[in-house]
C-alpha positions as CSV (number, residue, x, y, z in Angstrom):
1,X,8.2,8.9,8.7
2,X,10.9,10.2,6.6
3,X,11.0,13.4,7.2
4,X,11.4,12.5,10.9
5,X,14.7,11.4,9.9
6,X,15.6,13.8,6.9
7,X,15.2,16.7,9.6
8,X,17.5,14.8,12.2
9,X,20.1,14.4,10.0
10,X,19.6,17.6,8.0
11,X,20.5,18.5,11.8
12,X,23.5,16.7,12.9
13,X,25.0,17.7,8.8
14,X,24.3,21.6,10.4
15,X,26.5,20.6,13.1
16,X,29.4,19.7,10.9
17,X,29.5,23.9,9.3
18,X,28.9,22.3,5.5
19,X,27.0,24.8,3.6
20,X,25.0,22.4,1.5
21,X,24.6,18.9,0.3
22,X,25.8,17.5,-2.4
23,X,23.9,15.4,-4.9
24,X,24.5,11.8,-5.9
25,X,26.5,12.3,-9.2
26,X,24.4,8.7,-10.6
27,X,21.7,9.1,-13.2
28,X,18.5,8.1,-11.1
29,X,16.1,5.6,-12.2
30,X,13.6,6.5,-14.7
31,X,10.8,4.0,-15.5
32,X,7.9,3.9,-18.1
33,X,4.4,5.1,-17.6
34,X,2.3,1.9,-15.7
35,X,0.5,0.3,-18.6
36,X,-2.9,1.5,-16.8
37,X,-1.7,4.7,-15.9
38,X,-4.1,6.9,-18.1
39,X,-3.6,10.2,-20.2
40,X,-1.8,13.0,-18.6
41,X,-3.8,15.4,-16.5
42,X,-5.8,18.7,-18.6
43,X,-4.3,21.6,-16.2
44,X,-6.5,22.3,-13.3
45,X,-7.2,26.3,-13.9
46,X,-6.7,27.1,-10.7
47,X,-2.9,26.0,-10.8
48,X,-2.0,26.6,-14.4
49,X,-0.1,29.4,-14.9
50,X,-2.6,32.3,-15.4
51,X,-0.6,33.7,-18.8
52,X,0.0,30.0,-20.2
53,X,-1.7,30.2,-23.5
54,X,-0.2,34.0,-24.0
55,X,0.5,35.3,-27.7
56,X,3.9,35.9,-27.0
57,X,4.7,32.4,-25.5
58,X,2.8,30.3,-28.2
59,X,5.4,29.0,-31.1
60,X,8.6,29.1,-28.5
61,X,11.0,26.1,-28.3
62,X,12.7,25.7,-25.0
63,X,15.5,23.2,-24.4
64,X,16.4,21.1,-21.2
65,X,19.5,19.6,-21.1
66,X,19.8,16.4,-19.3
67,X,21.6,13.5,-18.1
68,X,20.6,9.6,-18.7
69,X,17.5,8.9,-17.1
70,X,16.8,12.2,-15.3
71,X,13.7,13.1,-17.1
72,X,10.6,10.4,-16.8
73,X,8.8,9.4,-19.6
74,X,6.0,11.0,-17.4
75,X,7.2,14.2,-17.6
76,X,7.8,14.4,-21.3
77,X,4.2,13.5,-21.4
78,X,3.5,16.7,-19.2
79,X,5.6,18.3,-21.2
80,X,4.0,17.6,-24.8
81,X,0.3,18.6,-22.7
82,X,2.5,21.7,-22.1
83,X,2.9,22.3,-25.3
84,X,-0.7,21.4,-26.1
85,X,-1.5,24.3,-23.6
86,X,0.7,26.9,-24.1
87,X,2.1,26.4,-27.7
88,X,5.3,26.4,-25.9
89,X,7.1,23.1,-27.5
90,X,10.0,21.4,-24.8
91,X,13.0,19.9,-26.6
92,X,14.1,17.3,-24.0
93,X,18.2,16.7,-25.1
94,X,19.3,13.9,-23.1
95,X,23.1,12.8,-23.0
96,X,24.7,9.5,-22.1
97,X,25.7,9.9,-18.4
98,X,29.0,9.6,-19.0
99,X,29.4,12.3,-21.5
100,X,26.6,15.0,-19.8
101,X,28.8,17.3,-17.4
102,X,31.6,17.7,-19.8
103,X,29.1,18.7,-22.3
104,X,27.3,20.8,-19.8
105,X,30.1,22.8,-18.7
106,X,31.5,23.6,-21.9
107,X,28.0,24.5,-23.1
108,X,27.8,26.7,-20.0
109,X,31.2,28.3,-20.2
110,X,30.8,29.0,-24.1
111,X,27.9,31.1,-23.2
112,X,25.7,29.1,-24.9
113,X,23.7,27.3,-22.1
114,X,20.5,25.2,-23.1
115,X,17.1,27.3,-21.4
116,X,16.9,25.0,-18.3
117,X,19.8,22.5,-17.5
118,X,19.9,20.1,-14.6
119,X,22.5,19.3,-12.5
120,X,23.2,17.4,-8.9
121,X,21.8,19.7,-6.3
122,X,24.2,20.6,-3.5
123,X,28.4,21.7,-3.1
124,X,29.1,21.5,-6.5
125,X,26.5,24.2,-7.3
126,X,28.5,26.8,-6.7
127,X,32.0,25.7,-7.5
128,X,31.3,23.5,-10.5
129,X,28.4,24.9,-12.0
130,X,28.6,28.7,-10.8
131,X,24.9,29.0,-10.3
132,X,25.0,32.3,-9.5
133,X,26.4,33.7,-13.0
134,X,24.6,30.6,-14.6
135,X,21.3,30.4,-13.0
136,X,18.3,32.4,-12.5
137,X,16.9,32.9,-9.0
138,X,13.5,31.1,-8.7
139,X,13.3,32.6,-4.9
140,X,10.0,34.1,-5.6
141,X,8.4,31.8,-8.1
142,X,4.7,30.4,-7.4
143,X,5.9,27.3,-6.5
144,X,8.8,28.1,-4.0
145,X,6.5,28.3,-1.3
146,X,5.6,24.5,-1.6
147,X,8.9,23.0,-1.9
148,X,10.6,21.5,0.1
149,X,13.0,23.3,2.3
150,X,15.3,20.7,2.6
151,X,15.3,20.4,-0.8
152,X,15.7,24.0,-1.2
153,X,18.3,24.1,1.1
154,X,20.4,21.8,-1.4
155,X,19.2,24.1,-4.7
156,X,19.9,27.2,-2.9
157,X,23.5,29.1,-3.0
158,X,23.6,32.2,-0.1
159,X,20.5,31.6,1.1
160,X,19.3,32.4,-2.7
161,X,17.5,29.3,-4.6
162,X,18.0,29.0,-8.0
163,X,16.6,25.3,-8.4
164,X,14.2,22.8,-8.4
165,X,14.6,19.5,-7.5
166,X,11.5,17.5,-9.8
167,X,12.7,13.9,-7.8
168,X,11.6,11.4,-5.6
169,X,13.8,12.4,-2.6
170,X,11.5,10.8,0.1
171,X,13.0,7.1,-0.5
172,X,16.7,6.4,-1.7
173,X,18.7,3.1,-3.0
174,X,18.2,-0.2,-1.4
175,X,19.1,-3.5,-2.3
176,X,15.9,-4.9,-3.8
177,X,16.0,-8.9,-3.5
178,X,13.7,-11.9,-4.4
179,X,12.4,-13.7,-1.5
180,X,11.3,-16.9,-2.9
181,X,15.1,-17.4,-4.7
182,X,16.3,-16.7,-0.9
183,X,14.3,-19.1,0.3
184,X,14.9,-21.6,-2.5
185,X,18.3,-21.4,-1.9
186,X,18.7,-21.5,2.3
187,X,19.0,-18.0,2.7
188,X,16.3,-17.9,6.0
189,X,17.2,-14.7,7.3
190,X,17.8,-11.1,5.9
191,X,21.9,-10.6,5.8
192,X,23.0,-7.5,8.3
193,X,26.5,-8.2,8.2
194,X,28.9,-8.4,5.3
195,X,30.1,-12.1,5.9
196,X,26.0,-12.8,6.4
197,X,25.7,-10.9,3.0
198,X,28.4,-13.0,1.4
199,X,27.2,-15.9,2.5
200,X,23.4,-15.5,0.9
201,X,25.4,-15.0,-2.3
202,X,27.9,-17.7,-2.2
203,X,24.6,-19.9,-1.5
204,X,22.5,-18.0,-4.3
205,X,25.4,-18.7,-7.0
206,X,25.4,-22.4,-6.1
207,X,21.4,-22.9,-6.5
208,X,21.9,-21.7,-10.1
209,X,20.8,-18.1,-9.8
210,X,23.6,-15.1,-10.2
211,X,23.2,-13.0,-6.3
212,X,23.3,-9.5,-7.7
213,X,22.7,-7.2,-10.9
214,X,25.1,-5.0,-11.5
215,X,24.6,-2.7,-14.7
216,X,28.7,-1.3,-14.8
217,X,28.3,-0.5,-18.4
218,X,26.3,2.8,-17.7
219,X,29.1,4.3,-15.7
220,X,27.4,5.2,-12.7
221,X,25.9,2.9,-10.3
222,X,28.8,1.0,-9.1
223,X,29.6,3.8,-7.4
224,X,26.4,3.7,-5.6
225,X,27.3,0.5,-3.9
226,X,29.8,1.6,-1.7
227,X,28.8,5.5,-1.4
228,X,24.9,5.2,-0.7
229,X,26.3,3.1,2.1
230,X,28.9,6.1,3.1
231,X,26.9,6.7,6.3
232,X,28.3,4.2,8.2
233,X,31.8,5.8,7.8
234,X,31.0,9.0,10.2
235,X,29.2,6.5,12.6
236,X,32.2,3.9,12.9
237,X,34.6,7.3,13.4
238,X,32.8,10.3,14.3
239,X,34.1,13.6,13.0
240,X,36.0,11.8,10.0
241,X,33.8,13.8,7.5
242,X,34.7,17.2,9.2
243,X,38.3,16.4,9.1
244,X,37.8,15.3,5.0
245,X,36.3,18.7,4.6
246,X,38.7,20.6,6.3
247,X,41.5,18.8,4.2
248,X,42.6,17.1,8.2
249,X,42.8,13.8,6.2
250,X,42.1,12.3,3.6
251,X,40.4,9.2,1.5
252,X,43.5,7.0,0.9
253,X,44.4,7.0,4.7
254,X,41.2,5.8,5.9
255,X,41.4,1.9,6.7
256,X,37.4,1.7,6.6
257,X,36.8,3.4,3.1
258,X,40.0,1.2,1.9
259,X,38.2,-2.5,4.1
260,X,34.5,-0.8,2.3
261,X,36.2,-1.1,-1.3
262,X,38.1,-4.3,-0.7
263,X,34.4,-5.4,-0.2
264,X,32.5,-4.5,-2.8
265,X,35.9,-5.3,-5.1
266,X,35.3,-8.9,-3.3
267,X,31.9,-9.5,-4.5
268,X,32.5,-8.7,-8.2
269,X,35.7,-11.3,-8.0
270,X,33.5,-13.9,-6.4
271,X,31.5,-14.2,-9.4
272,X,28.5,-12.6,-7.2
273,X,27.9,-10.0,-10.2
274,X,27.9,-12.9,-13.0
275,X,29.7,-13.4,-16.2
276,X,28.6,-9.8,-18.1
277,X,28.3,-7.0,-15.3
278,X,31.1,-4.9,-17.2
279,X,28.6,-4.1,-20.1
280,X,25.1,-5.4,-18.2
281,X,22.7,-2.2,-18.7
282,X,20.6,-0.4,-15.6
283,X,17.7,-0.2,-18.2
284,X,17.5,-4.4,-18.3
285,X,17.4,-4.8,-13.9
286,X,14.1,-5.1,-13.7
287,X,13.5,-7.4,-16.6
288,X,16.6,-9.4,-15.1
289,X,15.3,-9.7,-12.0
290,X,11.8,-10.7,-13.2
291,X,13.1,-13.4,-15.0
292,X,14.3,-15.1,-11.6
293,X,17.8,-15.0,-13.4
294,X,18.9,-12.4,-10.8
295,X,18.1,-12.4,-7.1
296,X,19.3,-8.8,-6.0
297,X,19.6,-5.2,-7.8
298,X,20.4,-2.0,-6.0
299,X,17.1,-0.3,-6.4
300,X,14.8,2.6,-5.5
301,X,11.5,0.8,-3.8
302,X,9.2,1.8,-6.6
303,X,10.9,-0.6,-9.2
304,X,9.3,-3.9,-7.7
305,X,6.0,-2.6,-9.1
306,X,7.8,-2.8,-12.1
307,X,9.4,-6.0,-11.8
308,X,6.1,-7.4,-11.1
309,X,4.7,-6.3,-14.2
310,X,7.7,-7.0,-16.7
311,X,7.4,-9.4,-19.6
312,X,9.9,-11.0,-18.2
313,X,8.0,-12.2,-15.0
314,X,6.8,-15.3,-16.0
315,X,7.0,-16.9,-12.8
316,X,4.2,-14.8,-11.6
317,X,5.9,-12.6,-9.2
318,X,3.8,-10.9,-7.3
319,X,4.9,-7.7,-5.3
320,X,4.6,-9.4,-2.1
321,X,7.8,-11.5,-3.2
322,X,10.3,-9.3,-3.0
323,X,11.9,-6.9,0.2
324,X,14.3,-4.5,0.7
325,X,17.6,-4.4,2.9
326,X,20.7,-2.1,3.4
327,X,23.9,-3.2,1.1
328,X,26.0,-4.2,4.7
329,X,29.5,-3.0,3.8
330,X,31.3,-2.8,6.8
331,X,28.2,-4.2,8.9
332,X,26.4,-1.1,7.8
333,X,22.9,-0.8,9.5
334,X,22.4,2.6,9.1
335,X,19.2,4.1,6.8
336,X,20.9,6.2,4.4
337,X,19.1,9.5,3.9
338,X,19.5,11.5,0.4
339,X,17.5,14.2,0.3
340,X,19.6,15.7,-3.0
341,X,18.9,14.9,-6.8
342,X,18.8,15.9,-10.2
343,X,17.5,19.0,-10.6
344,X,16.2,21.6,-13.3
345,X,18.0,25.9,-13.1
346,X,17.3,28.4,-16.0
347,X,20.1,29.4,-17.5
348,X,20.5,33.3,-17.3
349,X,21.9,33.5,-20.5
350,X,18.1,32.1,-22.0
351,X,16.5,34.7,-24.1
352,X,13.4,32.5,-23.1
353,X,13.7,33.0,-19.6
354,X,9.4,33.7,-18.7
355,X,8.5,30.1,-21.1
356,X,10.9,27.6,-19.0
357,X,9.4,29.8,-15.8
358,X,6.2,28.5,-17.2
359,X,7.2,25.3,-17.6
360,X,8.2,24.9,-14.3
361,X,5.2,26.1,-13.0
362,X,3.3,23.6,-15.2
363,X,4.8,20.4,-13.6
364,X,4.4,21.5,-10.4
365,X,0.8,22.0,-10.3
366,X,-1.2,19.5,-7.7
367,X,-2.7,17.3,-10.7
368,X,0.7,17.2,-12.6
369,X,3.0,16.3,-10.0
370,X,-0.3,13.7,-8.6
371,X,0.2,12.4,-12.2
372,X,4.2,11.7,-11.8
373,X,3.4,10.0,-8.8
374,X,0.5,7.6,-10.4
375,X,2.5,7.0,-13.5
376,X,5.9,6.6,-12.8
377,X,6.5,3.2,-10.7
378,X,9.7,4.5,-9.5
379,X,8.7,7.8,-8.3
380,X,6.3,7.4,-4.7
381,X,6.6,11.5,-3.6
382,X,8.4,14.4,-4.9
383,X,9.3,17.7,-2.2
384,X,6.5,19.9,-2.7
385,X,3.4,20.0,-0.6
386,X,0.7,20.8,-2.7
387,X,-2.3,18.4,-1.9
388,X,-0.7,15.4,-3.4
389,X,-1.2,11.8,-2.7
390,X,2.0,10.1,-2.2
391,X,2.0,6.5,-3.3
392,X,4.7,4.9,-0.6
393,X,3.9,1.0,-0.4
394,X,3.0,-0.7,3.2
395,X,6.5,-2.4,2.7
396,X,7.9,1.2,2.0
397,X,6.5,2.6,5.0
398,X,7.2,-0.8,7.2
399,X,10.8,-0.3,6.2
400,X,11.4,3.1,6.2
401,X,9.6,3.2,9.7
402,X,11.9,0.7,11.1
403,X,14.7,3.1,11.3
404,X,15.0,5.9,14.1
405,X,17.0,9.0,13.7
406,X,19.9,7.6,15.6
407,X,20.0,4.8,13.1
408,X,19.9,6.6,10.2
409,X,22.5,9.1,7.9
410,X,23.4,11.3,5.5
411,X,25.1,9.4,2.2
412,X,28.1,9.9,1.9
413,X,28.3,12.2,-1.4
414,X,26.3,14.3,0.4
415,X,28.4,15.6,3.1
416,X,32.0,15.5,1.6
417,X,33.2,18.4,-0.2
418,X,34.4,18.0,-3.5
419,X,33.2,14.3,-4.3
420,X,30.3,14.2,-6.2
421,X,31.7,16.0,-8.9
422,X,34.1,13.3,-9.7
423,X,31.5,10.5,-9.9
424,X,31.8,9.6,-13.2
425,X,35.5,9.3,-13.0
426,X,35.2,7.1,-9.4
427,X,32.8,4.9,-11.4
428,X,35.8,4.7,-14.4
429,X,38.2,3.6,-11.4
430,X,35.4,1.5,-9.7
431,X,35.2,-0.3,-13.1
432,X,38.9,-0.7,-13.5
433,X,39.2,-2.1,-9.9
434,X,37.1,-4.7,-10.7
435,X,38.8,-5.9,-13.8
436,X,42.3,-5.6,-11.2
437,X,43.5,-2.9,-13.1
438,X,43.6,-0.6,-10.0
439,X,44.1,-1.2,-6.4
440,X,41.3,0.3,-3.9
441,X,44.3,2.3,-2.4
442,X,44.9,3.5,-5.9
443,X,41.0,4.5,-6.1
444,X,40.8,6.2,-3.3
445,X,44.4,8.2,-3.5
446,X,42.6,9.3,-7.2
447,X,39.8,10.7,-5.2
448,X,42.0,12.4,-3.4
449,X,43.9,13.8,-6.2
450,X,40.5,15.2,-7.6
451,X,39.7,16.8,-4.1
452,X,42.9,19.0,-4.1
453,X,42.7,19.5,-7.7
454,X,38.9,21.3,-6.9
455,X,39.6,22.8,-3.9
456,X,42.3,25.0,-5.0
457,X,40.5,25.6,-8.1
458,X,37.8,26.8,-5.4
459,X,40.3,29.0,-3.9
460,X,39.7,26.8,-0.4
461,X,41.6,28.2,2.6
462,X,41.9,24.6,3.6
463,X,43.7,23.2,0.8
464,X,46.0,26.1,0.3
């Protein structure tokens, strides 16, 4: 299914001469345990580390450093069964999103790096982060063998790995929507183009029911409205992200990524993200939308489980009332592929280099990555083949399935150099388009700005 397409475009991104992808700079969705999900899993001997309970390790405090929702509750429960196991506690420190890579960085440059950190797999890994002074390699580690070498490809720096990507990377972003408020309000047909997508909302607004939740106050997935759409860019003008990346071009001369802002900067003055998007929360989407008050969210396919079950849903939703479509800026129709997220490296400054090894190890065992996948709603399958049974929903697989390789792509933060690494302040500018304090020419010739400002830092032949 997915992988089908993942290698294709894994492919056709090889074509281009990048050297890696990078990773969507948003906080990904993190959901609490299902209400009947059970007790975390006791460590199957087999697959626990051998030395886990050592003398040495037991009493040792180990911190991870992450961003907003990058860590599931799920995995702190693994991690206090670590602890349970090995004596080895797991101090999760997790920053606002909008604060963690400054933080990071300076932590990292000080010297003073927490044990593991995370970070957005892919270009910026070397550049930004400088893995290879700030990272251990995990080449040989027990688990490297059954993950994902796509994955790997994106954690890897010089063909070494120093990284592990502990994500659902089978399924990205789509825009979840309510099928009985469609119908309610004479929406009869899924939208594929933008003026059919504007329409369902202009019609959604007038039934009484705001079209789409969008949570602008956590500074990060606005921008995932126009870039997880990105796709469409290189197939409307092939070769566009080659000349990006060899500084050819650039953003604020392209009249599709100026037409793909002007739309998304259209529905937010249509009223089509309500009266309170500038401080509405991504924590409160899938209450919002179980409360019928909101008909769409930009969402990973694992939330509707959650929706369903919300508080909130006291129309009695059931599962098999909501779908899944692609956002269609610029008549986008094309599956966007993402096989990059947050993941965990060791620092190489950590005088507790051998526990966060072992804590790594731990969560990738078969019963505590099966666990992940029963417990967290959001996550259906993580890149590592170790027995697991992946949870993908028949309306996962019916829509996923749908697409072929030659309809399908690589996101857009993904493929251009220099890009993800500005997210936070694209999302700042996002923000301050909508309130018409910047033009989208204006965005984009910022993101430009940053590009040059990077690449020379990088010492890049093509910017110099």
């Amino acid at each position: 299914m997915k992988k089908r397409i993942l290698a294709s475009a894994l492919s056709v991104f090889m074509v281009l001469s990048l050297t890696a992808c990078g990773g969507a700079g948003a906080a990904d969705q993190a959901a609490a345990p299902a209400a009947d999900s059970g007790a975390a899993p006791a460590a199957d001997s087999t697959e626990a580390p051998a030395d886990s309970g050592s003398a040495e390790a037991s009493g040792t405090t180990i911190t991870l450093m992450a961003s907003q929702d990058w860590i599931e509750d799920a995995e702190q429960t693994l991690g206090q069964k670590f602890e349970d196991e090995t004596g080895i506690h797991v101090d999760y420190q997790i920053l606002p999103a909008d604060q963690y890579q400054d933080v990071l960085l300076t932590r990292l440059n000080n010297g003073e790096g927490p044990d593991i950190f995370m970070a957005q797999s892919g270009f910026a890994l070397k550049t930004t982060y400088k893995v290879q002074d700030n990272a251990v390699d995990l080449s040989g580690e027990s688990w490297a063998p059954s993950y994902d070498i796509f994955s790997a490809e994106q954690t890897s720096v010089d063909g070494v790995n120093y990284g592990m990507t502990y994500y659902d990377t089978t399924t990205d972003y789509y825009m979840i929507y309510n099928k009985k408020l469609f119908a309610a309000a004479g929406v009869t047909a899924v939208p594929k183009t933008f003026a059919e997508f504007e329409d369902a909302c202009q019609k959604l607004l007038d039934s009484g029911v705001t079209p789409i939740y969008e949570p602008v106050a956590d500074g990060w997935h606005q921008t995932m409205l126009w870039c997880e759409n990105g796709q469409v860019f290189d197939k409307l003008e092939p070769g566009i992200i080659d000349k990006l990346n060899k500084n050819e071009t650039t953003f604020a001369e392209n009249a599709n990524m100026k037409k793909a802002l002007e739309q998304l900067n259209d529905l937010a003055q249509k009223g089509y993200f309500g009266d309170n998007y500038m401080s509405d929360e991504f924590a409160n989407a899938e209450s919002f939308l179980a409360s019928g008050e909101y008909a769409m969210c930009f969402l990973k396919p694992g939330a509707i489980k959650n929706i369903v079950a919300n508080d909130g849903n006291t129309a009695g939703y059931t599962e098999e009332d909501f779908g899944m479509f692609l956002l269609p800026l610029l008549d986008n129709q094309y599956l966007n592929v993402h096989p990059t997220g947050p993941s965990k490296f060791i620092y190489s400054g950590s005088t507790n280099i051998d526990a966060a090894k072992k804590y790594l190890e731990y969560i990738t065992t078969k019963e505590s990555i099966q666990y992940l996948i029963d417990t967290a709603a959001d996550v259906e399958n993580v890149p590592f083949e170790v027995g697991q049974t992946p949870e993908y929903s028949d309306m996962t697989k019916t829509f996923l399935d749908s697409y072929d390789d030659a309809h399908s792509g690589m996101v857009l933060q993904d493929v251009v150099t220099y890009f993800n690494e500005q997210w936070m302040d694209i999302s700042t500018n996002l923000a301050a388009m909508f309130m018409g304090d910047m033009t989208p020419e204006e965005v984009l010739k910022a993101i430009d700005d940053g590009r040059t400002q990077l690449a020379q830092a990088a010492g890049d032949e093509a910017w110099k």
